[in-house]
mmCIF file of the C-alpha atoms, coordinates in Angstrom:
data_MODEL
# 
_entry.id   MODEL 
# 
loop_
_atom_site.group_PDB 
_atom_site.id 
_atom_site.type_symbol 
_atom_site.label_atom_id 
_atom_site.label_alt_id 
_atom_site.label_comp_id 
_atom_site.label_asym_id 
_atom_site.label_entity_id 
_atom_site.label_seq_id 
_atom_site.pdbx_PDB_ins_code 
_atom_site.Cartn_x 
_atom_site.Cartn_y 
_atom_site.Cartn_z 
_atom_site.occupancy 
_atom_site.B_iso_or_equiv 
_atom_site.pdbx_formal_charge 
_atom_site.auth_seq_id 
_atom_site.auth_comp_id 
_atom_site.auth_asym_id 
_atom_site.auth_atom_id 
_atom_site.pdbx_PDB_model_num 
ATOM 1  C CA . UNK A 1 1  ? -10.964 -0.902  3.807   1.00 0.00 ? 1  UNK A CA 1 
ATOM 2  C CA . UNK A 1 2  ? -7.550  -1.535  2.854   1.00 0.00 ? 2  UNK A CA 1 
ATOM 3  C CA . UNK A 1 3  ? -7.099  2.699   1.981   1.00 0.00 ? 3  UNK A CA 1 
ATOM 4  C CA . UNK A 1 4  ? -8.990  4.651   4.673   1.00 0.00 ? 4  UNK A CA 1 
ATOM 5  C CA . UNK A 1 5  ? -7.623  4.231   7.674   1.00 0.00 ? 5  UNK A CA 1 
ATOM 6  C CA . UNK A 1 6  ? -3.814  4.602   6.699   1.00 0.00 ? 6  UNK A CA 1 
ATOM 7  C CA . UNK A 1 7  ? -5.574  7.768   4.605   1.00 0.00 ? 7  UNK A CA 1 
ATOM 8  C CA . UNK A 1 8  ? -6.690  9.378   7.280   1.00 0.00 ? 8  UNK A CA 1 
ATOM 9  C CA . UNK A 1 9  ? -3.430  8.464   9.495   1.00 0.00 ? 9  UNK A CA 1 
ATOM 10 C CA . UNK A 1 10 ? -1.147  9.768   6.791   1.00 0.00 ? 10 UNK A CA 1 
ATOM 11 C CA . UNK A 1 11 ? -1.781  11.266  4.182   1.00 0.00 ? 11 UNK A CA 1 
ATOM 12 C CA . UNK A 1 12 ? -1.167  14.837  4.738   1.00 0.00 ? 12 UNK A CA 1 
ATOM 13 C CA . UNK A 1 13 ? 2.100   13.635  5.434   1.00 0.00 ? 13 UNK A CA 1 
ATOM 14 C CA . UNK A 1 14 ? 2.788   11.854  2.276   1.00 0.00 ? 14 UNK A CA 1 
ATOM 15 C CA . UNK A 1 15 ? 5.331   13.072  -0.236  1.00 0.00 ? 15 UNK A CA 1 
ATOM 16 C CA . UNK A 1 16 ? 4.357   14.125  -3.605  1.00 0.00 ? 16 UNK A CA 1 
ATOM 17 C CA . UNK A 1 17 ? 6.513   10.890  -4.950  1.00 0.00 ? 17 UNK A CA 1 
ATOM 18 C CA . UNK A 1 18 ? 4.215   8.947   -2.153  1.00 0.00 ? 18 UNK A CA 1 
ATOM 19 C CA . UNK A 1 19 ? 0.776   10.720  -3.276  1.00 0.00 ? 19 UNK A CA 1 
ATOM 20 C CA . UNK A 1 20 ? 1.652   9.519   -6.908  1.00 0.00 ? 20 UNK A CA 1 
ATOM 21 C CA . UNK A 1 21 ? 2.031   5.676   -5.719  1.00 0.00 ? 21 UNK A CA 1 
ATOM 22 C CA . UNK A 1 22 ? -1.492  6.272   -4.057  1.00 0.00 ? 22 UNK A CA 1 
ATOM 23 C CA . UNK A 1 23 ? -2.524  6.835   -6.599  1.00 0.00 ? 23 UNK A CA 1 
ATOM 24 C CA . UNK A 1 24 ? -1.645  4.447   -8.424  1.00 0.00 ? 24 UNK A CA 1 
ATOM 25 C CA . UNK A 1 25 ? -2.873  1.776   -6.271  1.00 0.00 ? 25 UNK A CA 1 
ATOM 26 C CA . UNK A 1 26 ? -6.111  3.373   -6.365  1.00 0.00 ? 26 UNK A CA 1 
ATOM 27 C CA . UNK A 1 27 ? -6.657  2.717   -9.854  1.00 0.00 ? 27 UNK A CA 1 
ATOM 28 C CA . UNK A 1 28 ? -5.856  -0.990  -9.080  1.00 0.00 ? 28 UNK A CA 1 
ATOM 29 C CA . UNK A 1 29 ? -8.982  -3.304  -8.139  1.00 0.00 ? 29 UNK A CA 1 
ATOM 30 C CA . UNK A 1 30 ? -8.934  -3.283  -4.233  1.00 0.00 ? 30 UNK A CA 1 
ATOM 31 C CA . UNK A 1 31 ? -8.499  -7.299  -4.339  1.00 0.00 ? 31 UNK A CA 1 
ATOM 32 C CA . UNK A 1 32 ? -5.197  -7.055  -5.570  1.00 0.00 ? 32 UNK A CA 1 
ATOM 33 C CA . UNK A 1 33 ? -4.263  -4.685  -3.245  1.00 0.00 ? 33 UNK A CA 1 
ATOM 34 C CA . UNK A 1 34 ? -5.545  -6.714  -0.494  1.00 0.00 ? 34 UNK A CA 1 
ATOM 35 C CA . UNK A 1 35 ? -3.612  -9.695  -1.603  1.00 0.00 ? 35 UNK A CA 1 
ATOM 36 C CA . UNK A 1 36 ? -0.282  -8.227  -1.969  1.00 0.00 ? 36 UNK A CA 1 
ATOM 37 C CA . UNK A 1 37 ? -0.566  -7.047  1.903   1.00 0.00 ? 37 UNK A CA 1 
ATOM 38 C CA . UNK A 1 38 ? -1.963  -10.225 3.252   1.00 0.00 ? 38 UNK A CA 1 
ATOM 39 C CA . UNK A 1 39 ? 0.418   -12.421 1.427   1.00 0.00 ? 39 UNK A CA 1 
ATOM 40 C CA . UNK A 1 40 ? -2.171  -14.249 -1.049  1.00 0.00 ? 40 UNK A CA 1 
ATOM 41 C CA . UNK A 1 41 ? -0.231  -12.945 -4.079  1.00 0.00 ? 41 UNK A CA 1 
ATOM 42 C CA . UNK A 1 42 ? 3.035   -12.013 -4.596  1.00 0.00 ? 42 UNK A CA 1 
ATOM 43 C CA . UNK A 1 43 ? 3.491   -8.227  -4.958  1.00 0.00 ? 43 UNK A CA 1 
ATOM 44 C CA . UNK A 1 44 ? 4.183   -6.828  -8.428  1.00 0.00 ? 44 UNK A CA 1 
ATOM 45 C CA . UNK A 1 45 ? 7.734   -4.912  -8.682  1.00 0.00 ? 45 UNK A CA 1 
ATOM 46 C CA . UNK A 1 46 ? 6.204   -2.629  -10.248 1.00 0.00 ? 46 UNK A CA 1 
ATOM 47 C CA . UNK A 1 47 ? 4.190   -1.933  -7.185  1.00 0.00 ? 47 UNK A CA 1 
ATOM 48 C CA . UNK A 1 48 ? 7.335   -2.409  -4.775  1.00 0.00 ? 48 UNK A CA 1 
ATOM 49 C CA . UNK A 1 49 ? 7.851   1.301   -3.458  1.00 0.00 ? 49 UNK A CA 1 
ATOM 50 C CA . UNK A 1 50 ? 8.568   3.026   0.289   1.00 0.00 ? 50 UNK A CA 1 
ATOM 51 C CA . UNK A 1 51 ? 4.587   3.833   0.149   1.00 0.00 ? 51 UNK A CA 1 
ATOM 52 C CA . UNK A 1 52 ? 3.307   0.640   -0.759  1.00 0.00 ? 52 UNK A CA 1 
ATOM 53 C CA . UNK A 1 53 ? 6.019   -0.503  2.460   1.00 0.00 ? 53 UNK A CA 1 
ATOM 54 C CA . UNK A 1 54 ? 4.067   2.079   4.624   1.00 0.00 ? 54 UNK A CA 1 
ATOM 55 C CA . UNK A 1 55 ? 0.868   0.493   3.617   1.00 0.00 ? 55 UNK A CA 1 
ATOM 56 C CA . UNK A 1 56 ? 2.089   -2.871  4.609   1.00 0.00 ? 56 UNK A CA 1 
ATOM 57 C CA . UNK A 1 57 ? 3.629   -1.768  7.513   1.00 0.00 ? 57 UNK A CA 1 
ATOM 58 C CA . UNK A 1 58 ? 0.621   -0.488  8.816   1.00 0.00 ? 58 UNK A CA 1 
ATOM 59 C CA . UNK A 1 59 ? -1.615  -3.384  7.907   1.00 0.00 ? 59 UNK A CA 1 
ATOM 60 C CA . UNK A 1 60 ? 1.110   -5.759  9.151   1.00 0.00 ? 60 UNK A CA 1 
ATOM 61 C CA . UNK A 1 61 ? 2.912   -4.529  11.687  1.00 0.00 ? 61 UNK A CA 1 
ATOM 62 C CA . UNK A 1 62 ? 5.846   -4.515  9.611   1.00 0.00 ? 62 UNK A CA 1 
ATOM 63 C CA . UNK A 1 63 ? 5.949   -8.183  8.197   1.00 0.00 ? 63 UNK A CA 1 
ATOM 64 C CA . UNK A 1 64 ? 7.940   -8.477  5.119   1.00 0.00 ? 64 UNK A CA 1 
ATOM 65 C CA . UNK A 1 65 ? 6.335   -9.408  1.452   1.00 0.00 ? 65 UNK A CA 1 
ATOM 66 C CA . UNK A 1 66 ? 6.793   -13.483 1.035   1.00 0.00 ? 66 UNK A CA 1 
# 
């Protein structure tokens, strides 16, 4: 859910930097994910890159991180 459809709209145009922070949040439990782009929990720095930005950009419309 939170993955598939931004997948499918980008990922053939991701950069190999971008395909590595995919990846990355693939690995993480799909909860945590979820909070960090609805604004339950705040997002890890170490999590705060341009793809994870995409990702909330496209779940949010572009509304910031609180």
């Amino acid at each position: 859910m939170v993955y598939g459809r931004f997948a499918d709209k980008h990922i053939a145009a991701l950069s190999k930097a971008e395909l590595d922070d995919y990846e990355k949040l693939l690995e993480l439990r799909d909860q945590q994910v979820f909070d960090w782009i609805f604004g339950a929990q705040p997002l890890d720095p170490n999590y705060d890159t341009p793809l994870f930005r995409r990702l909330l950009a496209f779940h949010n419309g572009g509304a910031s991180i609180k």
